[in-house]
C-alpha positions in Angstrom: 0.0 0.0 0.0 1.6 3.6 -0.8 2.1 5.7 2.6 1.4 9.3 1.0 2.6 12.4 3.2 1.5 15.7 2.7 3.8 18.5 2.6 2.9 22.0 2.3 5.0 24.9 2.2 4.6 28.9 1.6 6.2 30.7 -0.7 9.1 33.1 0.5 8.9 36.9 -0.6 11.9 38.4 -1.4 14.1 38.8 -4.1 16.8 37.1 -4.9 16.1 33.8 -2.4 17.2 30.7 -3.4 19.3 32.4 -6.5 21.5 33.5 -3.8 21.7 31.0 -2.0 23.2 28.5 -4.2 25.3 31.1 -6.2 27.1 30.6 -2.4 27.2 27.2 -2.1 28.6 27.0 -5.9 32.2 28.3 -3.8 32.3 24.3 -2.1 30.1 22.6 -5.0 28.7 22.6 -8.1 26.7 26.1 -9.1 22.9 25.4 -9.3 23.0 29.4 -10.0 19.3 30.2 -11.7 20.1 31.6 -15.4 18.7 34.9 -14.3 20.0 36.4 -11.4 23.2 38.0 -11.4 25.7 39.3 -8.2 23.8 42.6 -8.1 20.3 41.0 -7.4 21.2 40.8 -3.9 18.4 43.2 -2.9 16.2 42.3 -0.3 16.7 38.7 0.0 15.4 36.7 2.9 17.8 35.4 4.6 15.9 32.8 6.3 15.1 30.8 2.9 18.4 31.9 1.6 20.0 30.0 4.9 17.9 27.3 4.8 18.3 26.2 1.0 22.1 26.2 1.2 22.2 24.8 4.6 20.6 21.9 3.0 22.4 22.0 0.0 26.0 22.0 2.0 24.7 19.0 4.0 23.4 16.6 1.4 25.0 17.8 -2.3 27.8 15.0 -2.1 25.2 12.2 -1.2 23.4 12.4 -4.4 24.4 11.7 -7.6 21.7 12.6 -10.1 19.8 16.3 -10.4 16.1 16.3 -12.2 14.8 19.8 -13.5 11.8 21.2 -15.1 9.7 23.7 -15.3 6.2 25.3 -15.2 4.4 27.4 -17.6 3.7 30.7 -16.6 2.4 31.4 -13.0 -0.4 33.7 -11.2 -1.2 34.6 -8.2 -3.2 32.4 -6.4 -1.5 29.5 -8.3 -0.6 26.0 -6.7 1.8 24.1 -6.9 1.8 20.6 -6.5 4.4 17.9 -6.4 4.0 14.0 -6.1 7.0 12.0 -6.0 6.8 8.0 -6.0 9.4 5.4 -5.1 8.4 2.8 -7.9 11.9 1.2 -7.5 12.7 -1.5 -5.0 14.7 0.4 -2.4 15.0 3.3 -0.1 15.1 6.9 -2.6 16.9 9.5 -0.8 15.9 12.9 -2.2 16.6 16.7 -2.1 13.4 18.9 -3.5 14.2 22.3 -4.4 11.5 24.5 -5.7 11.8 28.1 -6.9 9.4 30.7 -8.3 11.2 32.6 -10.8 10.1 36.2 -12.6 13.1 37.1 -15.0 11.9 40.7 -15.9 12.3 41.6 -12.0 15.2 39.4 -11.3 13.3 37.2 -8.8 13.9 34.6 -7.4 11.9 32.9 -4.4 12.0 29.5 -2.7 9.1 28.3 -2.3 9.7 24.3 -1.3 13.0 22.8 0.2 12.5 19.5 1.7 14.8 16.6 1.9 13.3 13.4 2.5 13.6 9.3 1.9 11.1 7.6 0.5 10.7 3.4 0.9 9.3 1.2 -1.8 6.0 2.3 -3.0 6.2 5.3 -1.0 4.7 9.2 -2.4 4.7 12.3 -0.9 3.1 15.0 -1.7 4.6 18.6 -1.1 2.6 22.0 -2.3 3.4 25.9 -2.4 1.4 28.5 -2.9 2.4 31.8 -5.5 1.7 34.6 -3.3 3.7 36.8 -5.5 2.0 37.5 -8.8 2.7 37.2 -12.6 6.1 35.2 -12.9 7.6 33.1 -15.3 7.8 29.8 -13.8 7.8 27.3 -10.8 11.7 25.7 -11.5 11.8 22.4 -9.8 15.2 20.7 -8.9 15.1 17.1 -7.3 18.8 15.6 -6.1 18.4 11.7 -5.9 20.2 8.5 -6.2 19.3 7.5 -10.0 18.2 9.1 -13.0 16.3 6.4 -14.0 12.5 7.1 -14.9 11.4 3.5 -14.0 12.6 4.5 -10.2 10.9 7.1 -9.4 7.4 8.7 -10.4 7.3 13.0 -10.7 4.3 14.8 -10.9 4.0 18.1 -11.1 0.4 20.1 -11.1 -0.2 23.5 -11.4 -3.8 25.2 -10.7 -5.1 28.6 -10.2 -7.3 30.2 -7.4 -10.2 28.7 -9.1 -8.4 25.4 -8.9 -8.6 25.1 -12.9 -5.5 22.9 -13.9 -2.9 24.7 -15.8 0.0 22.8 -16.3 0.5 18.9 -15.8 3.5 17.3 -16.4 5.5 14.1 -15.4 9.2 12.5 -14.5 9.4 12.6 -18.5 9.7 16.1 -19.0 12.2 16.7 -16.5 16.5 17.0 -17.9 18.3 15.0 -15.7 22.4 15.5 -15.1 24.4 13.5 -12.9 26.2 15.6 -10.5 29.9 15.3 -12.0 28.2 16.7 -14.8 27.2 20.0 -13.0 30.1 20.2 -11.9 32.3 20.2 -14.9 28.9 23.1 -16.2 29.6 24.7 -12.9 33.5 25.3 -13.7 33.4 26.1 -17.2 30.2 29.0 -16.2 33.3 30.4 -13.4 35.7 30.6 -15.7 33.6 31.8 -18.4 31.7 34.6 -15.6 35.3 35.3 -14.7 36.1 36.2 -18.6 33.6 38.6 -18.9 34.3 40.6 -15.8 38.1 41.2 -17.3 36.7 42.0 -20.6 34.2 44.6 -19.1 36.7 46.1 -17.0 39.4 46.1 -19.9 36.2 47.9 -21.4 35.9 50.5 -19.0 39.6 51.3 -19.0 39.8 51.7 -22.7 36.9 54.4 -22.7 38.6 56.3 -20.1 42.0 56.4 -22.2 39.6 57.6 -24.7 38.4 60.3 -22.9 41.5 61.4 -21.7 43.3 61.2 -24.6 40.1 63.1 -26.8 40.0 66.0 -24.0 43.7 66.1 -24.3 43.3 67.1 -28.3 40.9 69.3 -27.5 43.1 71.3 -25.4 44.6 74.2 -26.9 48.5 74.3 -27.1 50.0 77.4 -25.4 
């Protein structure tokens, strides 16, 4: 018989959120940085799921070694969010759930679910989060486990609105899945390559300046 537990969790207002939190942890692991933010989102981040997302992170990132991630549609206000996993394989399924609500136009970035659980043979649970931000482009959902194989474990993810009308329903076959070596090779080119542009901007910068100087300098009059 499948023990189902229920999980529900609120979302977290504030910008930046889980974006920051594991641009931090990407300094002693692999960067599970979201492709919008960037190091002057900081803003007003809450700290509290900021702390907790790479608090977990920090704890269990070297015990897993497969990530799962997808996607919503569009969200709303008022939206829910709901996410069944299943253990269909025949032993215990450790797993990290990361969940973030994501609006790219205002750089923001909020976690909404962060639960790490194990799941026995046969076993669901069910977590949920609400959106009570408004218009953004996504739920991101991020699932650390043990396998990457489909026939192991079940996802389901459900999306409704404050009417609860279904809006989005999709399942463990939609989701990318990248073993954790992987990430971390993605995570050391993206340094290097962040890294790169930062000299070039600055080499930027200091060109125009030379510029300047050097144009004001012609324009001077000779005595």
């Amino acid at each position: 018989m499948t023990d189902t537990r229920l999980h529900t969790r609120r979302s977290l207002m504030a910008a930046g959120g889980l974006s920051l939190a594991l641009l931090a942890v990407a300094r002693t692991g692999p960067a599970f940085a979201q492709d919008d933010a960037t190091p002057d989102d900081a803003g007003a981040t809450d700290m509290a799921g900021m702390d907790q997302a790479k608090a977990a992170l920090k704890e269990r990132l070297n015990d897993f070694t497969h990530i799962w991630r997808a996607t919503s549609p569009a969200t709303r206000s008022g939206d829910t969010y709901t996410l069944t996993i299943t253990n269909i394989s025949s032993v215990e399924q450790p797993l990290l759930v990361l969940t973030t609500l994501m609006d790219h136009r205002q750089h923001y970035n909020a976690s909404v679910l962060v639960e790490d659980m194990t799941l026995a043979p046969g076993e669901s649970a069910e977590l949920r989060a609400t959106n009570d931000y408004g218009v953004a482009n996504h739920f991101q959902t991020t699932v650390l486990a043990n396998t990457g194989l489909v026939t192991d474990i079940e996802l389901l993810v459900v999306v409704e609105d404050v009417a609860a009308v279904e809006t989005a329903r999709f399942t463990q076959s939609a989701f990318m899945v990248l073993t954790v070596a992987e990430l971390r090779e993605t995570a050391d080119v993206s340094a290097e390559e962040h890294r790169g542009r930062r000299r070039e901007r600055v080499k930027e910068r200091l060109q125009k300046r030379r510029d300047r100087r050097d144009a004001d300098d012609a324009a001077t009059p000779t005595p």
